[in-house]
N, C-alpha and C positions, 0 to 999 in steps of 0.2 A: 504494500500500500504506500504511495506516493504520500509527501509534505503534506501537499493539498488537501488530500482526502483525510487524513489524518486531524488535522484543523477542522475540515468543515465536522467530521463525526463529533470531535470535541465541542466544541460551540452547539450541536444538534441537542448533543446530553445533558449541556450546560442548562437549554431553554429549557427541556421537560423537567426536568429538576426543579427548576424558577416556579414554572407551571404548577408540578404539583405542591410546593409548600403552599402557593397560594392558597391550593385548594383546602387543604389541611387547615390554615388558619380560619376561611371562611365558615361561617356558620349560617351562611343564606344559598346555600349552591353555588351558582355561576360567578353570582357578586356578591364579592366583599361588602362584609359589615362595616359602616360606617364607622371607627372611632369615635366617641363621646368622652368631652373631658364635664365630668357631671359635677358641680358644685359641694363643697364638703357638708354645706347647708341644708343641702336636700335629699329626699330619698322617695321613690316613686314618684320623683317630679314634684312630690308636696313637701313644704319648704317646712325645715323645722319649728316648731312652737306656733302653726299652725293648724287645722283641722282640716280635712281632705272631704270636703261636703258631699253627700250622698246623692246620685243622680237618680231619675224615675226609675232605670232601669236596675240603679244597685237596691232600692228601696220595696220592686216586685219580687227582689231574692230575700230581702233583709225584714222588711213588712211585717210580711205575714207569718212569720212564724211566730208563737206565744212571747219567746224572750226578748224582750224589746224592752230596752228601758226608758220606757214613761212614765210620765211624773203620775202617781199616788196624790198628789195634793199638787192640783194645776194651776196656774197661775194667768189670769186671761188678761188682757188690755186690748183698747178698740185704737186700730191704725187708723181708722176713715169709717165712710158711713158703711163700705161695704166689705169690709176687713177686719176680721179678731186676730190677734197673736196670742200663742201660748208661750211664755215664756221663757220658758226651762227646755223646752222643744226646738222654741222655735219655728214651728210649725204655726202655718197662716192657716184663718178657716173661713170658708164664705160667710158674708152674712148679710145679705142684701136680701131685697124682701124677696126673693126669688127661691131661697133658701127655707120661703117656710112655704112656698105656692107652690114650687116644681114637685111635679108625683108623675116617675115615670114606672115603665119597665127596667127589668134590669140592664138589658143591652142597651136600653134608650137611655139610662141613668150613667153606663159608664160613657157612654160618647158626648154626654152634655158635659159633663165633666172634662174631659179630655179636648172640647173644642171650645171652653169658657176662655174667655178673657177679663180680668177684673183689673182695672188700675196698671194696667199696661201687663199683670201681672199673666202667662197663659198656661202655666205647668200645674195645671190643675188635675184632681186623678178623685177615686172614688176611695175614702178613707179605709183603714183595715178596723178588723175589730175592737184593739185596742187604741187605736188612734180616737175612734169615736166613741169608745170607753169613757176618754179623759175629761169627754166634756159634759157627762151626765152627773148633776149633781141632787144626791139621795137625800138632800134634805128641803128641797123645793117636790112640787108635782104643778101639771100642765099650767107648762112644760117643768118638767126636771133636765133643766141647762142652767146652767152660770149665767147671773143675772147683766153679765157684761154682753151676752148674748141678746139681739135686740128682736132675730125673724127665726121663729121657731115652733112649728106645727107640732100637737101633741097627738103625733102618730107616729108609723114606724119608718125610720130611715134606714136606706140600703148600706152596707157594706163592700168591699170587694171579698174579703174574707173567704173561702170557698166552709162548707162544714167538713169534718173528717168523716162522718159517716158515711155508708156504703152510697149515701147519693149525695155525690163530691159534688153535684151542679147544686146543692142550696147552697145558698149566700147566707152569713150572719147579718140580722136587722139590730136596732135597738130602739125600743118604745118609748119616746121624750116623754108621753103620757106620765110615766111613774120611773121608768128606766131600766123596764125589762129587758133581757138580753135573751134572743132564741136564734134554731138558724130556721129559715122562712123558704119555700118550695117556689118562691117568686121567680127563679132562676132556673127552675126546670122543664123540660118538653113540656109537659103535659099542665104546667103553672103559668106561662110566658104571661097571660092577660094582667096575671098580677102586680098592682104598683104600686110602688111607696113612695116616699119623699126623700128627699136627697140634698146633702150638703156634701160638698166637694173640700180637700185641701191639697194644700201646695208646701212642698217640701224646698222650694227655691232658696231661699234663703236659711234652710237648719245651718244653726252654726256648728253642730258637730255631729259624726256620725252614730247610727244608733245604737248603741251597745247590746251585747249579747247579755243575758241574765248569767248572773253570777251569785248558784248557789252552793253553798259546800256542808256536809252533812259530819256531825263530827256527835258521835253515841246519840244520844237520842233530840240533839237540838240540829237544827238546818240554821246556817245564817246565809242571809240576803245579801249581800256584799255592796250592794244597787241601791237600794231603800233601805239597809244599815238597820234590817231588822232579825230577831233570833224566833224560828218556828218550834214549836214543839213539834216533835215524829217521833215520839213512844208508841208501842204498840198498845195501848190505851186509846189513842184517837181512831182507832177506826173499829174499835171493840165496842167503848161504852159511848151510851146516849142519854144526853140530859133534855128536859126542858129548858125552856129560854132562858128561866131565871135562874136556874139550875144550872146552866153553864158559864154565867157571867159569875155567878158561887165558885164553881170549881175553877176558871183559872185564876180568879181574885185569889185562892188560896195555894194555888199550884208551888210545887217548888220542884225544879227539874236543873239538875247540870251544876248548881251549885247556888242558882238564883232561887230566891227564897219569897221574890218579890216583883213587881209588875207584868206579871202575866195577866191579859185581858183577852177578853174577846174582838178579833181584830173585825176591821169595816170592809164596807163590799170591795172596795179597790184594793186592800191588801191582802185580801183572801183571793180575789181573781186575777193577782196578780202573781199566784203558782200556777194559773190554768197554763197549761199546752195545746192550745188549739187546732193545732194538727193529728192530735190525735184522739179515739174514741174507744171510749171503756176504759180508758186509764185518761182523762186528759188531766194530768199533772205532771209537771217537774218530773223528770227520772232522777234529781238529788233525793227526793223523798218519797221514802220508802214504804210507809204505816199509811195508808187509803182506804177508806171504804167507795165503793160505788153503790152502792145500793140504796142507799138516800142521802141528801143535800149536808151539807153543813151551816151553821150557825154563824150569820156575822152580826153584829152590836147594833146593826142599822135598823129603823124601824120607820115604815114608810112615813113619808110627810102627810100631814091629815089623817092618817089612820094608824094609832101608836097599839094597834093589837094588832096589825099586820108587819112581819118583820121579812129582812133580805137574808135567804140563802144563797151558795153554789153547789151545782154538783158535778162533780170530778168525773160522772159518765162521761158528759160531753160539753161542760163548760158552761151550761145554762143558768141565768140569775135570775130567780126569780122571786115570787114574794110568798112566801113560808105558811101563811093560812091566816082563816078569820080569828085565831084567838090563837099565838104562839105561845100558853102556856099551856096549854090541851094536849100537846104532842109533844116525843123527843126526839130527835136528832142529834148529829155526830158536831164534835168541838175540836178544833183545833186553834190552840192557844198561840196568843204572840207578843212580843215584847221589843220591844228598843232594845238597840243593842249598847246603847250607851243613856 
């Protein structure tokens, strides 16, 4: 083999060579990945000591499932005539008078939402269960909403919600009337006629995103790490049953874990704030372990206007409803709670 030939074979081996490290480095096929020199500030693009805000689409994964930390004790202020803010959410709510007039279908109820515009505002969506939870307050009735709330029909309003039971097309409603919680067949084949009333919200502006529930179960107490509250889960809560007053007795005198003292019977929002609404015959928390399904439990609340009817949940399937005409006549199951500080 001649000089020449010699050379060009070298220089030939040299390319493919060149060629394949490229390829080796790259991590996109043909073309090379871009170099990024990424700021020591930031990380997934969201700059430190900031909050990376949740978009519609992170919020249809985030939403709906039970653990979601929302505020227990909400806090509401009026932006304008046709806008409520919750505070601690951050979470905008309609509330123009349209908001106590609009009674649609369900399909017609998520696209009015989804095509609103309010205040320049357009990322409007159909609230999940406990979104529209937070703004039912059990010490008013028609309407039972926060009196910051100015357009409010005391009927049932849609959810997005899906129910977990075997007919995944009903939607969760809730009843401004008193502030019953069920899930409602308005969403089904053979229900479609059915309509309820509908307030829409907007996640635009939450200033942070929504946390996961964070419970941890340690002998027979659960703490809420969220709401900074300690559950009892002895196998006691889903054995015995008291009456009403019967069981504002037994956690007033409870001593469990070491605490010897403020055990109470907790209110509708902190008891339905272990539901897991994803699922059905157990919708609670898998941190807590001691459940009865077989009938409701006991919370402190006692509807407004009518102080012999009180608020249960029940852990079947997350239903809140109102306990009977005389909650001393019957017992049901307790589950006690306490501050954690």
């Amino acid at each position: 083999m001649n000089k020449l030939n010699t050379l060009s074979l070298i220089t030939l081996l040299a390319f493919f060579n060149a060629c394949g490290s490229d390829s080796k480095e790259s991590t996109g096929g043909d073309i090379p990945q871009e170099e990024t020199n990424q700021d020591e500030s930031t990380t997934n693009n969201v700059p430190r000591g900031t909050t990376e805000t949740a978009t519609i689409d992170d919020l249809a994964t985030i939403a709906e499932p039970s653990f979601i930390d929302l505020p227990i004790n909400p806090v509401f202020s009026r932006i304008n005539a046709n806008i409520v803010k919750e505070e601690q959410s951050n979470l905008y709510w309609q509330d123009n008078v349209a908001a106590k007039t609009t009674i649609e279908k369900f399909a017609e109820a998520e696209s009015y939402c989804a095509t609103l515009t309010l205040n320049d505002i357009s990322s409007w969506r159909l609230p999940t269960y406990f979104e529209l939870l937070t703004l039912v307050n059990y010490e008013r009735h028609s309407p039972s909403i926060y009196d910051t709330f100015s357009n409010t029909n005391s009927q049932q309003y849609w959810t997005q919600t899906k129910s977990a039971s075997s007919e995944s097309l009903y939607r969760w409603t809730i009843h401004f009337k008193r502030g019953e919680v069920h899930f409602n067949t308005g969403a089904y084949p053979s229900h479609f006629s059915t309509t309820h009333n509908v307030r829409c919200v907007s996640d635009e502006f939450a200033n942070k995103r929504l946390k996961e529930r964070d419970l941890r179960k340690n002998g027979d107490i659960v703490t809420d790490h969220i709401h900074n509250l300690l559950w009892q889960d002895a196998l006691s809560t889903k054995v015995e049953r008291y009456s009403f007053s019967e069981a504002d007795a037994y956690c007033d005198n409870l001593s469990l874990g070491g605490l010897n003292s403020g055990w109470r019977v907790p209110t509708v929002k902190e008891l339905a704030s272990l539901i897991n609404i994803e699922a059905y015959d157990a919708a609670i928390d898998g941190n807590v372990s001691n459940v009865a399904y077989s009938d409701a439990y006991w919370t402190n609340d006692v509807q407004s206007g009518l102080d012999t009817w009180s608020w249960d949940v029940n852990f079947k399937d997350g239903v809140i409803h109102r306990g009977g005409t005389n909650h001393s006549s019957f017992d049901q199951y307790v589950r006690c709670v306490r501050d954690a500080n």
